[in-house]
N, C-alpha and C positions, 0 to 999 in steps of 0.2 A: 514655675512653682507647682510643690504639687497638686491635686486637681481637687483633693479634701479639703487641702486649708485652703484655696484658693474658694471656694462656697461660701468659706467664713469669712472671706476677709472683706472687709465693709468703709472704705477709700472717707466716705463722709465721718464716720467714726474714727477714726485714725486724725482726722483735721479737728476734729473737735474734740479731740487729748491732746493732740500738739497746743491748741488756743487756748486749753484751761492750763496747760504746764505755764505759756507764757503770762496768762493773768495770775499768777502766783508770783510777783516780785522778788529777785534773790541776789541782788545786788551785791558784791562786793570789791572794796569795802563797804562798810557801815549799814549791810542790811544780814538777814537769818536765811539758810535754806530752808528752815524748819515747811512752813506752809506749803511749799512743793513736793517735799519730800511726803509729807503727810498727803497730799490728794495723788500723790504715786501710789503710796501703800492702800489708798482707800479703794480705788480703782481694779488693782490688783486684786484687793481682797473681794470685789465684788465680783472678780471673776474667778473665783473661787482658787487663789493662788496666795499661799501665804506668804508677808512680807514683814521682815525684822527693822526698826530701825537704832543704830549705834550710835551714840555719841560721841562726836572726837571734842564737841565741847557745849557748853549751853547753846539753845539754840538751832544746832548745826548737826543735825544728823545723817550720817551715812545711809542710804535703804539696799537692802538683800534681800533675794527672792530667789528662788530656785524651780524648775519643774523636774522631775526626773523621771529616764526611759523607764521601757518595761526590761533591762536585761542591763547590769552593769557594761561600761562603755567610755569612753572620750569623755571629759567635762570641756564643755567651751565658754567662756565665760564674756557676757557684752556688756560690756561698760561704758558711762558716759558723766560730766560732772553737772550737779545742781544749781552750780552759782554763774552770774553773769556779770558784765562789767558794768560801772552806773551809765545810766542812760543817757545823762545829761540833759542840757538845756535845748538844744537844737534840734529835736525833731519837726517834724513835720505832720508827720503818723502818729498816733497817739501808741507810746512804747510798750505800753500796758495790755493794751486791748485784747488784743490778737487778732488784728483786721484780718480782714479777708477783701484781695482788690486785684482783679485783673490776671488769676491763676498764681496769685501770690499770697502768702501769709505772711504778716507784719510783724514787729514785736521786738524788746529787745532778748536775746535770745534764739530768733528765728535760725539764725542761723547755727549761732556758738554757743548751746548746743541742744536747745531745747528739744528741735526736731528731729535730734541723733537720738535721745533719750525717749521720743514719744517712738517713733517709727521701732526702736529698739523692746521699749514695752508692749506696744500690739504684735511685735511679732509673737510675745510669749502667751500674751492672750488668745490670740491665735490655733498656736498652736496646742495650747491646754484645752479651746472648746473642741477643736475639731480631731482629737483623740487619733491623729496622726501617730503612727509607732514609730519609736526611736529608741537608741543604747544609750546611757550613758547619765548628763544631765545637762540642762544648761541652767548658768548661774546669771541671771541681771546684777550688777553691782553700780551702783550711780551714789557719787562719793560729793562732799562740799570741798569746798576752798582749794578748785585748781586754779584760778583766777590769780590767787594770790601767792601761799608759803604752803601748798601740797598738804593742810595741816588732815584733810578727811582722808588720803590715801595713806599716809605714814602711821594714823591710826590703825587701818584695816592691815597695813601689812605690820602690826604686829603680831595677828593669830597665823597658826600655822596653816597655809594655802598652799596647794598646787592645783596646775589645770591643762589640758593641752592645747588649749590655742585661749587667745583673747584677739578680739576687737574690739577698739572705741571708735566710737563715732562723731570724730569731731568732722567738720567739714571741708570732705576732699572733691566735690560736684559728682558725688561715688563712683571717683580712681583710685585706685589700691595702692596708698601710700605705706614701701616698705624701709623708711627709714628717716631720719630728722634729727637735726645738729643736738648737742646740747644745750645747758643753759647756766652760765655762772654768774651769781650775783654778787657785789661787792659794794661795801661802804668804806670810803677812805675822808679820815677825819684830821683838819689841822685846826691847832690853835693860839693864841695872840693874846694881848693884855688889855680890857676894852680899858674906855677914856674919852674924852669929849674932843671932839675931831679942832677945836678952836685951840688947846690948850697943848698935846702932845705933840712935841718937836721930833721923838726919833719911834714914830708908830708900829707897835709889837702887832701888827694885821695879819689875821686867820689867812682873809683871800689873798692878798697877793702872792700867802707862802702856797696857797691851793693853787695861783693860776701857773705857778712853776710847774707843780705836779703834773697839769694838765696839757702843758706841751709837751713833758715826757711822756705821758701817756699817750697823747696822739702819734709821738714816734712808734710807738710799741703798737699801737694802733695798725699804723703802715706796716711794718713787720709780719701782724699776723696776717694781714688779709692774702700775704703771700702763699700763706698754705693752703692747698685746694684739697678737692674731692670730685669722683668722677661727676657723682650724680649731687651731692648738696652743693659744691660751689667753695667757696671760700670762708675760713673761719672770718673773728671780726672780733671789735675790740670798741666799745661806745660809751665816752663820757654821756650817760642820759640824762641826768637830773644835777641842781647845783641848786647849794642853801646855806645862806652866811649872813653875819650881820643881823641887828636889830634896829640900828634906827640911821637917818642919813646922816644925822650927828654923833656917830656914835663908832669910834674904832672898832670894827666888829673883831670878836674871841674866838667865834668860833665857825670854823665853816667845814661842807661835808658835800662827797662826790657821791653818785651814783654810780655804777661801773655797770656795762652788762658785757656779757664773753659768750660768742655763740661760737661754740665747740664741736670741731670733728673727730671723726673716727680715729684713733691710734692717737689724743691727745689726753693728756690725764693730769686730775684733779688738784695732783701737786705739784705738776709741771707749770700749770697756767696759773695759780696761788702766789708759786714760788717767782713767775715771770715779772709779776705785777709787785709785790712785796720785794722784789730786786731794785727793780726801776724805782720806786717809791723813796727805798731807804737810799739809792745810790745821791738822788736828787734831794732827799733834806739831809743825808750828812755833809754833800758838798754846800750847802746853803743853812746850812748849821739851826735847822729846826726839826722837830718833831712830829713826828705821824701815828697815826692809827691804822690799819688797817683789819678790815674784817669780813669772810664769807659769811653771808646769811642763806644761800641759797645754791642748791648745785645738783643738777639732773644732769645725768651720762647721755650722749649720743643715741641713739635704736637706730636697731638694722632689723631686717630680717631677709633671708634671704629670695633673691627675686623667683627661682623655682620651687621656691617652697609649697608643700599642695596647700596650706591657707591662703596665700598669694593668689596662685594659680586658678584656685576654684573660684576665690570671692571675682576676681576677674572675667573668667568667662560667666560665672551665675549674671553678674553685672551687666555685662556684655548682652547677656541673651534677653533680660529683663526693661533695658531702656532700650534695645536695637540702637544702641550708637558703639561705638568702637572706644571701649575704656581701656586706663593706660595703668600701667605699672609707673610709678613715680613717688618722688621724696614730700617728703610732708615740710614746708615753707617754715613753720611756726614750731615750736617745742608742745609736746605731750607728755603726759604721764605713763604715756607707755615702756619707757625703763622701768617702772616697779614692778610690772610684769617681766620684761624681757631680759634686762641686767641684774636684777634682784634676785627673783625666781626661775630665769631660764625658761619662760615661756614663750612660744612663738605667738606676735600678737602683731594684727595689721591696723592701719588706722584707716578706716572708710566711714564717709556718713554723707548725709545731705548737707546740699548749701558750699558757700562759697567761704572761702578764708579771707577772698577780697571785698567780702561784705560783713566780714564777722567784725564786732565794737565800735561799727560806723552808725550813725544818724540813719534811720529811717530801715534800719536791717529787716532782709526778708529773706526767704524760702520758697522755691518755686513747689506749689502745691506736690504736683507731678513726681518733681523728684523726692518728695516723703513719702511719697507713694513707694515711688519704687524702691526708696531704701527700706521700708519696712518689708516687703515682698522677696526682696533678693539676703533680707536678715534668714527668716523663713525656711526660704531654700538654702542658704548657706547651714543653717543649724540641721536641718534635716540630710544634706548631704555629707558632714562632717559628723553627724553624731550616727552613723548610719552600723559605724565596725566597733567588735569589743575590746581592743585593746586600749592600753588606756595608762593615764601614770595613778591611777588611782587615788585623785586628788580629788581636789572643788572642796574639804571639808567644811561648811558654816560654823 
């Protein structure tokens, strides 16, 4: 890192923005990013860094922030999201807090993504005190409800943006995750004549026309898992959720699938609609009932390429920053980095602190050390990338 912002940069101050982001509860569902979003901007604005917040609805706002070089240049742009999943009942740790125990920080959020967000805004604090020179600009963008239906980044991408490179910082133990399956969601609904389970001799029943559906699906299920990929593995096909009926006396009317479709590269949108919507109707016309089917949700694949220099750099910056040996690899989980990369055409990697196998479990932490170092190798990454003038002439707020 360089040896200016490295004077500024204050390891105990960086832990105690990570602990106030996660005593800002931002559950979702059923809770607001607002309160986080607001002690982001407040933070920023005390380090003399102005910060917008947009609403994509009551509640729930987007926050933007920018610093920009002394000489037009590159826009890079670090992003990470506001909300977290509920905590639930089972801790142990109080989810709230933001303990601090044994080189670890607690909380829910510690991992997914609180401390991609903290580590990501002290870099720019950073480097706004310590008047480091650079081209170009870099843009903080930290968005609501990726947890849920994408609703804060579909907002922001409808103003006109471009940028040359983006990173979000969800948590990859910071290795340079340059790609990650998709993600399709799906409600398939059947329905029946209710009636009191004592009295109906020839029972018009939701579920049993849904448990049909549902071995057809599992065949189609087996089917896709056959299609691989070098580096993600195999697509996949998962009845996850099931909801029918109202009482035990009661022929239920109506009952309803969850689907999820985690999608590879070179498969598309209305190939895997049209797969599911095949099997659907093949199976209630031969069984002579009626279906619903419906997409609610649906992110494309991301790639980027593995010698790509954002790759490349955040990799060895990485490397030289923890002295352990970081890896080029696929990112496990879906991101919102398609609305950069497929939408926009930007190249965008995904690195942050924390684990993905601790991310939405009971008791989630963050190894201090590595916030540390992901804020440190953000730093160096901004400063090494934004160093040349050419540029697509984007980042517009």
């Amino acid at each position: 890192m360089d040896e200016r912002a490295a004077s500024y940069f204050n390891s105990g101050e960086l832990l105690r923005i990570a602990q106030r982001l996660i005593q800002m509860p931002s559950e979702n569902p059923s809770g607001t990013e607002e309160s986080v979003a607001r002690c982001i901007k407040s933070i920023l604005e005390e380090n003399g860094i102005s910060a917008e917040l947009s609403w994509a609805a009551a509640g729930r706002p987007n926050l933007m922030a920018a610093i920009e070089g002394e000489l037009p240049g590159p826009v890079l742009v670090y992003n990470g999201h506001l909300d977290v999943v509920p905590a639930g009942p089972y801790w142990i740790k109080p989810p709230f807090d933001g303990l601090v125990e044994d080189g670890k920080l607690y909380g829910r959020g510690a991992s997914d993504m609180k401390s991609g967000v903290a580590a990501m805004l002290y870099a720019a604090i950073v480097l706004k005190r310590s008047g480091v020179s650079f081209h170009g600009k870099l843009i903080l963008f930290f968005n609501v409800d990726e947890e849920r239906s994408n609703l804060g980044m579909k907002h922001f991408m409808r103003e006109e943006f471009t940028a040359d490179y983006a990173v979000i910082g969800e948590p990859t133990d910071l290795d340079a995750c340059i790609c990650h399956k998709g993600d399709g969601r799906y409600r398939l609904d059947t329905y029946g004549i209710s009636g009191h389970t004592s009295v109906v001799e020839r029972p018009d029943n939701a579920i049993y026309k849904m448990a049909k559906l549902i071995i057809g699906l599992e065949r189609l299920g087996n089917e896709v898992k056959r299609r691989k990929h070098e580096m993600l593995g195999s697509a996949s096909l998962t009845v996850a959720q099931i909801h029918g009926g109202t009482a035990p006396n009661i022929v239920p009317s109506h009952a309803q699938i969850e689907i999820d479709r985690r999608v590879l590269p070179g498969e598309s949108e209305e190939e895997i609609y049209g797969e599911i919507e095949r099997t659907a109707r093949e199976i209630s016309a031969r069984e002579g009932f009626d279906v619903r089917l419906e997409q609610y949700l649906y992110l494309p694949p991301h790639s980027l390429e593995e010698h790509h220099p954002l790759a490349q750099t955040a990799l060895r910056i990485a490397t030289e920053i923890t002295n352990e040996r970081k890896r080029i690899k696929p990112f496990l989980a879906t991101t919102e980095a398609p609305f950069f990369s497929v939408a926009r055409g930007i190249p965008t990697l995904v690195m942050g602190p924390g684990s993905l196998h601790r991310a939405h479990t009971e008791d989630e932490w963050v190894d201090i050390q590595e916030l540390t170092d992901a804020s440190q190798i953000y730093i160096a990454l901004a400063l090494e990338l934004l160093q040349h003038c050419e540029s697509n002439e984007g980042g517009r707020l």
